[in-house]
TORDRENTI-33575 format. One record per residue (C-alpha): x, y, z; residue in one letter. Coordinates in steps of 0.02 Angstrom, whole numbers, plus 32768, in hexadecimal, padded with zeros to 4 digits. Example, Ala and Ser with C-alpha at 12.3 -4.5 7.8 and 13.67 -1.06 7.14 Angstrom:
2
82677F1F8186A82AC7FCB8165S
***
This chain:
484
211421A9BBE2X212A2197BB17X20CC20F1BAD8X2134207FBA9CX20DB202EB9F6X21651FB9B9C4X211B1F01B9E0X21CC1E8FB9F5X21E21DD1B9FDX220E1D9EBAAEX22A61D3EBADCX22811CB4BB5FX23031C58BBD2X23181BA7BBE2X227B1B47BC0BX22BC1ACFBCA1X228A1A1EBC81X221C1A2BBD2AX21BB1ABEBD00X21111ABCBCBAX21011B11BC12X20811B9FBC48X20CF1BBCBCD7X21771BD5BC97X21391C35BC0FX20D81CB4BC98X217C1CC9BD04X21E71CF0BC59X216C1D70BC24X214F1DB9BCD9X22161DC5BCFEX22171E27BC64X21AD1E9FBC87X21F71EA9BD3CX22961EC0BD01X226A1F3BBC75X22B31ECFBBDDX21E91EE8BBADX21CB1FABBBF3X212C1FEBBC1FX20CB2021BB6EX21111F99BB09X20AC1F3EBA8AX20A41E7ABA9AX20CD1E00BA29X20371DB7B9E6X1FF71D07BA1AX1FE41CC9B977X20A71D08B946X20EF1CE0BA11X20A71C36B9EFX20F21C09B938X218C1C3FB98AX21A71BD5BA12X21401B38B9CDX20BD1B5CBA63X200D1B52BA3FX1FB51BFCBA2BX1F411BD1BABFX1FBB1BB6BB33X1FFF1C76BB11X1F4F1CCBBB10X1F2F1C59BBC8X1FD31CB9BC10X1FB11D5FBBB3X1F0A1D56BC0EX1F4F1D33BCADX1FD31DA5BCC0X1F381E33BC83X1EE71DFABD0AX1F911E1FBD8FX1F9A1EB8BD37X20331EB4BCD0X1FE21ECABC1BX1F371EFFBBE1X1EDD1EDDBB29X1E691F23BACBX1E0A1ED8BA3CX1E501F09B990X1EF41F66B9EFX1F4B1EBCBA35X1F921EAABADDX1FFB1F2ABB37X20741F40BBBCX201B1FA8BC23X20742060BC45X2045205DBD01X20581FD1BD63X20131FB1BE10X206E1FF3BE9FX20991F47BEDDX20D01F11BE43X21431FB7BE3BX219A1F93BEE5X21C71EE8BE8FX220D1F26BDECX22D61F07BDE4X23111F9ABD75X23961FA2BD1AX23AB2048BD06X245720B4BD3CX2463217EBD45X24C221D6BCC2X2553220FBCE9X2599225BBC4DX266F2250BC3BX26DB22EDBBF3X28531DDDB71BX27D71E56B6C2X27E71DF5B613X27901D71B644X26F71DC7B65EX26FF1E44B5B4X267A1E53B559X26731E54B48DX25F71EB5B422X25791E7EB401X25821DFAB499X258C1D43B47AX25491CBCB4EBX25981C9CB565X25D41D2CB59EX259C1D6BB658X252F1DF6B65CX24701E24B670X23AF1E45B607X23ED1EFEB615X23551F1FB581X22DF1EC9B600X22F31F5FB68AX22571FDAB697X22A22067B666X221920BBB63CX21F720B8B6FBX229A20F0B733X228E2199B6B7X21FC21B8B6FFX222E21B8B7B0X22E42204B76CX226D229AB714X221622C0B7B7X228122BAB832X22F32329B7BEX226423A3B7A6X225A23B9B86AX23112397B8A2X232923F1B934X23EE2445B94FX241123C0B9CFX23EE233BB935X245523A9B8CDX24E023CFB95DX24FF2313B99CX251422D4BA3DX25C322D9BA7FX25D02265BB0CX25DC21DABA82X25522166BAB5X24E62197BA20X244321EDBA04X23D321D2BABBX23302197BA71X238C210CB9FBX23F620D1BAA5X235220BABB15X22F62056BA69X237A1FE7BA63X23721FC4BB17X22BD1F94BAF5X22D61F27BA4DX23781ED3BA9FX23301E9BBB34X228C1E56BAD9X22EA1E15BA4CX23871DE4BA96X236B1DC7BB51X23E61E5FBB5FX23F31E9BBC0EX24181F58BC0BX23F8200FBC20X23FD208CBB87X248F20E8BBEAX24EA2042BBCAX24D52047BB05X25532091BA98X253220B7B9E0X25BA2086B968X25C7207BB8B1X25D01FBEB8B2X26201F27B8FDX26C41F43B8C1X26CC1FDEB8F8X268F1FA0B9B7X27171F19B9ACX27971FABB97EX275F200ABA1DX27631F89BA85X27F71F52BA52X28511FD1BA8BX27FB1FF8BB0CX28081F53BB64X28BC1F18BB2BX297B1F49BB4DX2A011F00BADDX2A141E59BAFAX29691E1EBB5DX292A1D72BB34X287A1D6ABAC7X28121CC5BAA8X27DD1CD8BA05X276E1C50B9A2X27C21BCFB929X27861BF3B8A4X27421CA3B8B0X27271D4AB88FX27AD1DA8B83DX27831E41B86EX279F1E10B902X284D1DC6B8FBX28691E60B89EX28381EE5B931X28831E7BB9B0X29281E72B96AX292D1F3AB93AX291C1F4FBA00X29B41EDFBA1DX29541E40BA5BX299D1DA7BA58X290A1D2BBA03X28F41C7EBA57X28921C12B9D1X28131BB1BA32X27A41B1EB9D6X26FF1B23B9ADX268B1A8EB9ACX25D41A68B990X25B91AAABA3DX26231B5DBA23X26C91B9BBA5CX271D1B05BAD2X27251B63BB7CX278E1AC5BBB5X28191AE5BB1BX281E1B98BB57X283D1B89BBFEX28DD1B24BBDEX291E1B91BB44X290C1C2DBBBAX28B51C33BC4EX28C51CECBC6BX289D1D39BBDBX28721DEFBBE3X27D21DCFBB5FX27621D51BAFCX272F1D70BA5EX268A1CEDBA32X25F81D00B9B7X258D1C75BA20X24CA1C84B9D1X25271C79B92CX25CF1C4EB917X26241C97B87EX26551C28B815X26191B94B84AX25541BD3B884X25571B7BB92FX25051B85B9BBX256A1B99BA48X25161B19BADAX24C91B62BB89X256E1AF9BBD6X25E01B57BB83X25AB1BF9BB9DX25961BECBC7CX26521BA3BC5DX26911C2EBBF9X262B1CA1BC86X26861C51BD0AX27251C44BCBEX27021D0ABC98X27011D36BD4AX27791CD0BD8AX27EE1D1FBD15X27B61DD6BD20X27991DC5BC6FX270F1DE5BBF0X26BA1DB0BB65X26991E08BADBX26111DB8BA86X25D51DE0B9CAX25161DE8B9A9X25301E15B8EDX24A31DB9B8A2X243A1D50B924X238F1DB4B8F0X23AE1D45B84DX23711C86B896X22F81C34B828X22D11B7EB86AX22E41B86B925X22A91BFDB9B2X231E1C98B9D8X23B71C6DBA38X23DC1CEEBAC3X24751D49BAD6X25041D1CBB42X24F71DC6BB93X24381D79BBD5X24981D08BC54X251D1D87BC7BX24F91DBABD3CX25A51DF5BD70X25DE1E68BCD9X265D1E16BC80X25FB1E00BBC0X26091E9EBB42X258E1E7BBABFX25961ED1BA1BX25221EC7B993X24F31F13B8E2X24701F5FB86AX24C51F57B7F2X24A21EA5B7B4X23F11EA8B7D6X23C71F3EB78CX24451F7EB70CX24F81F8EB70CX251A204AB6F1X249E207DB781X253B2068B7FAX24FF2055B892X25191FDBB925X25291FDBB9E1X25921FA3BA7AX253B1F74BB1AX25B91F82BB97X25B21F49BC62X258E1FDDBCBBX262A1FE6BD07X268D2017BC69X25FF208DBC27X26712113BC64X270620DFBC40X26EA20A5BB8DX2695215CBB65X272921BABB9FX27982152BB44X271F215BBAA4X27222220BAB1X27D22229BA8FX27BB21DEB9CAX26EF21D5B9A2X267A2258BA0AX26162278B998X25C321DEB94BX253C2200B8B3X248F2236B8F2X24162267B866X2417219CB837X240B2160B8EAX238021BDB8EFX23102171B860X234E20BBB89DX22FF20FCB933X22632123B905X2262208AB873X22772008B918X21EA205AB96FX21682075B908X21751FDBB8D9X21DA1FCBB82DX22641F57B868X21F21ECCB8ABX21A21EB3B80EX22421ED4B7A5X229A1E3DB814X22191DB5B7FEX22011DDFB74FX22AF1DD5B724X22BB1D43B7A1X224A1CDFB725X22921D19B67CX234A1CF0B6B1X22FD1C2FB702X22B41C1CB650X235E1C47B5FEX23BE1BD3B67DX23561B3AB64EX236C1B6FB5A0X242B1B4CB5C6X23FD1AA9B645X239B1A64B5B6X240C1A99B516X24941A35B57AX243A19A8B5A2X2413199FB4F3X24BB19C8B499X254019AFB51BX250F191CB56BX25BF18C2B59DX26291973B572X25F419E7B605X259519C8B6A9X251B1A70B6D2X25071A96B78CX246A1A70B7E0X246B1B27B834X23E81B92B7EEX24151C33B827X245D1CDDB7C5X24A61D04B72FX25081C82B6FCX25401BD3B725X25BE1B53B72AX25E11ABDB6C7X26521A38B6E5X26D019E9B649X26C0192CB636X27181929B594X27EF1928B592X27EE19C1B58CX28261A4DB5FCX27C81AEBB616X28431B6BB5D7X28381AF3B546X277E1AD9B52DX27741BB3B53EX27D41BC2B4ACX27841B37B44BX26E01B89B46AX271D1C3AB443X274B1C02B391X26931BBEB378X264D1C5EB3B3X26271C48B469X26801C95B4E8X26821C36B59FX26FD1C40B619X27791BC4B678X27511BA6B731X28271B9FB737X280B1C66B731X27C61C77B7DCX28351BF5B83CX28BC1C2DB8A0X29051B84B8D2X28971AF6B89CX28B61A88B815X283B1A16B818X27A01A83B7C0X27881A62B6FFX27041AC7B6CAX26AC1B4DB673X26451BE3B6B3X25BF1C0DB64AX254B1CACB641X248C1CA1B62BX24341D1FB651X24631DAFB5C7X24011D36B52FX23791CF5B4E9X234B1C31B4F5X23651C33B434X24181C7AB448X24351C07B4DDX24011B6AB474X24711BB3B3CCX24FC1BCFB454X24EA1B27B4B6X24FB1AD1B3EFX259B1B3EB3DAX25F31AFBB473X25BA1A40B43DX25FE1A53B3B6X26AE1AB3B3F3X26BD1A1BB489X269519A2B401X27381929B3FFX27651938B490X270C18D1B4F3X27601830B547X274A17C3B5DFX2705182AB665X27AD1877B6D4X
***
């Protein structure tokens, strides 16, 4: 078998408050080689990196790395780092639970527009910080040796094979994904999943839970397919399960964006998502759940997907390159339950079989040689600098005018208007100073309870996030009254 050579950060469950740390952390990485999330040939994380993640101390990861050499699950080598190793022991074989199926192949956009050049703060990404020397490299070669397949396609509209079985590999380290390649369907992004899906889970009139506030894009495919769109509230703990099972408890679909929640950046809390899991079931219904930029978490450790918990089928998780890499490149992915694999590709063949190949296959070989880990943490610490350029600018200039969230995660963030003020208001204000922010009031459905701004961070420099913060100061200044 190939070598894999990509070394991926690991997702780990939920410690249980009984467990003992090194023991907890040897089951996590043993079930994940058991269960393939880690295949045979992968490169481990390494112990100084696992442990910076997780806030464990470096010894405690080389004592379990050690141990589970000794079982037989990885080997090392001095100056090489530790290894999954590509043959396990036939006892350890007989135990492996595979996830693997057999292929059986079937026949309110202003808000978001950009000016040129772009102002702060205006959502969007370090574009000029992507390697592209890299990716013409790998686009030169593999254009120098593309085969006629390459050049042909693939028509059963999963997507180029060798990108499908690498993102089963990064998405279960990564993500705590639990999936087969045959279960991964390329797509040119997450609107164009939620499009799809759409219509391929919906009649005219079915109910959908959608978040309040949300995406847009999402109301926006729903309603094309004839849903009807139940507005259910989000909190500090994510979409109320409760408020949706009394607004419609047999909704056909739930739309959630729980390790980030757009707009608001929450985390959406381990209660939450077994309820919206049982509540799934019971109502034959499933969750769609958007993983658009969760690779983008500064502070805290990575927060698994949804789909990680999911043991009966009922979560569709989408997810994006788009944002982490560049926008142009296109390129996403639907992991589906492996009962509508077959389904969902007939239905896709009738309008889309033949999704883009030559760039699927230079993401392909840029996430396994190696190129995307390093890309994501550097870009991980550039955009954490730029954020508490805009924590600190605030604290500094808006101090009374706008409360910043405390979430530290993706490209942009929330703030929250103290002054009397609305937020349709305070966007204009700011546009005529030169900054460009946008009202939370554009992604509510039904709420009217949200006065605030959403503000994009990750596209500028800490100088241009300081000028920008002053700008706003300046366009809120006057405004400000007893707190409401």
């Amino acid at each position: 078998m190939p070598k894999v050579i990509s070394a991926y950060e690991l997702i780990l469950g939920r410690r249980p408050s009984r467990n003992k740390l090194l023991a907890w952390l040897h089951s996590e990485i043993r079930t994940a080689i058991l269960d393939g999330r880690l295949r045979l040939g992968t490169r481990m994380q390494a112990t100084r990196d696992f442990a910076r993640q997780y806030g464990i101390s470096r010894g405690s990861i080389v004592a379990v790395y050690q141990q589970l050499e000794s079982e037989g699950f990885l080997t090392s080598k001095v100056g090489s780092g530790t290894w999954v190793c590509g043959h396990l022991p036939k006892h350890l074989r007989q135990s492996q639970n595979t996830v693997a199926r057999p292929f059986i192949s079937p026949a309110r956009l202003a808000g978001l527009t950009w000016t040129q050049p772009p102002r702060p703060f205006q959502y969007g990404q370090a574009v000029n910080e992507f390697p592209i020397d890299i990716w013409s490299r790998i686009a030169g070669r593999r254009m120098r040796g593309a085969s006629a397949q390459l050049l042909t396609g693939w028509s059963d509209g999963r997507g180029y094979p060798p990108l499908c079985a690498v993102l089963a590999s990064y998405l279960g380290s990564v993500r705590g994904v639990h999936c087969s390649p045959e279960q991964i369907v390329i797509v040119s992004g997450v609107q164009q999943a939620l499009d799809l899906l759409a219509r391929f889970l919906i009649k005219p009139g079915d109910r959908v839970w959608m978040e309040d506030p949300g995406y847009f894009g999402a109301f926006d495919a729903f309603s094309s397919a004839g849903a009807s769109l139940v507005p259910v509230p989000v909190d500090d703990d994510g979409l109320k399960v409760s408020d949706g099972r009394k607004l419609a408890a047999h909704a056909r679909v739930a739309y959630l964006t729980p390790t980030h929640q757009f707009p608001l950046g929450v985390v959406m809390s381990h209660e939450r998502r077994l309820k919206a899991l049982v509540w799934a079931q019971s109502a034959d219904a499933y969750l769609l759940e958007d993983d658009y930029d969760s690779e983008l978490r500064f502070a805290s450790p990575a927060v698994a997907t949804l789909q990680s918990l999911d043991s009966r089928g009922r979560v569709i998780l989408v997810g994006t390159f788009n944002k982490l890499l560049f926008p142009s490149i296109r390129l996403g992915y639907i992991v589906l339950p492996q009962q509508l694999v077959d389904a969902f590709l007939a239905f896709r063949f009738r309008t889309d079989s033949h999704p883009i190949g030559i760039d699927q296959a230079i993401l392909c070989d840029f996430i396994e040689e190696g190129h995307l880990g390093r890309h994501m943490r550097r870009i991980r610490g550039l955009y954490a600098s730029r954020l508490d350029a805009l924590r600190n600018g605030a604290t500094r200039y808006l101090k009374g005018l706008l409360d910043i969230s405390p979430v530290r995660a993706g490209l942009c963030t929330s703030g929250f208007l103290r002054a009397s003020v609305t937020s349709i208001d305070a966007e204009k204000l700011a546009a005529a100073n030169g900054v460009v922010v946008q009202s939370l009031s554009r992604y509510v459905l039904k709420r009217d309870d949200l006065n605030g701004l959403l503000l994009g961070f990750a596209a500028f420099s800490e100088k241009a996030i300081d000028e920008g913060v002053q700008k706003l100061a300046r366009a809120l200044d006057g405004t400000l009254s007893a707190p409401r």
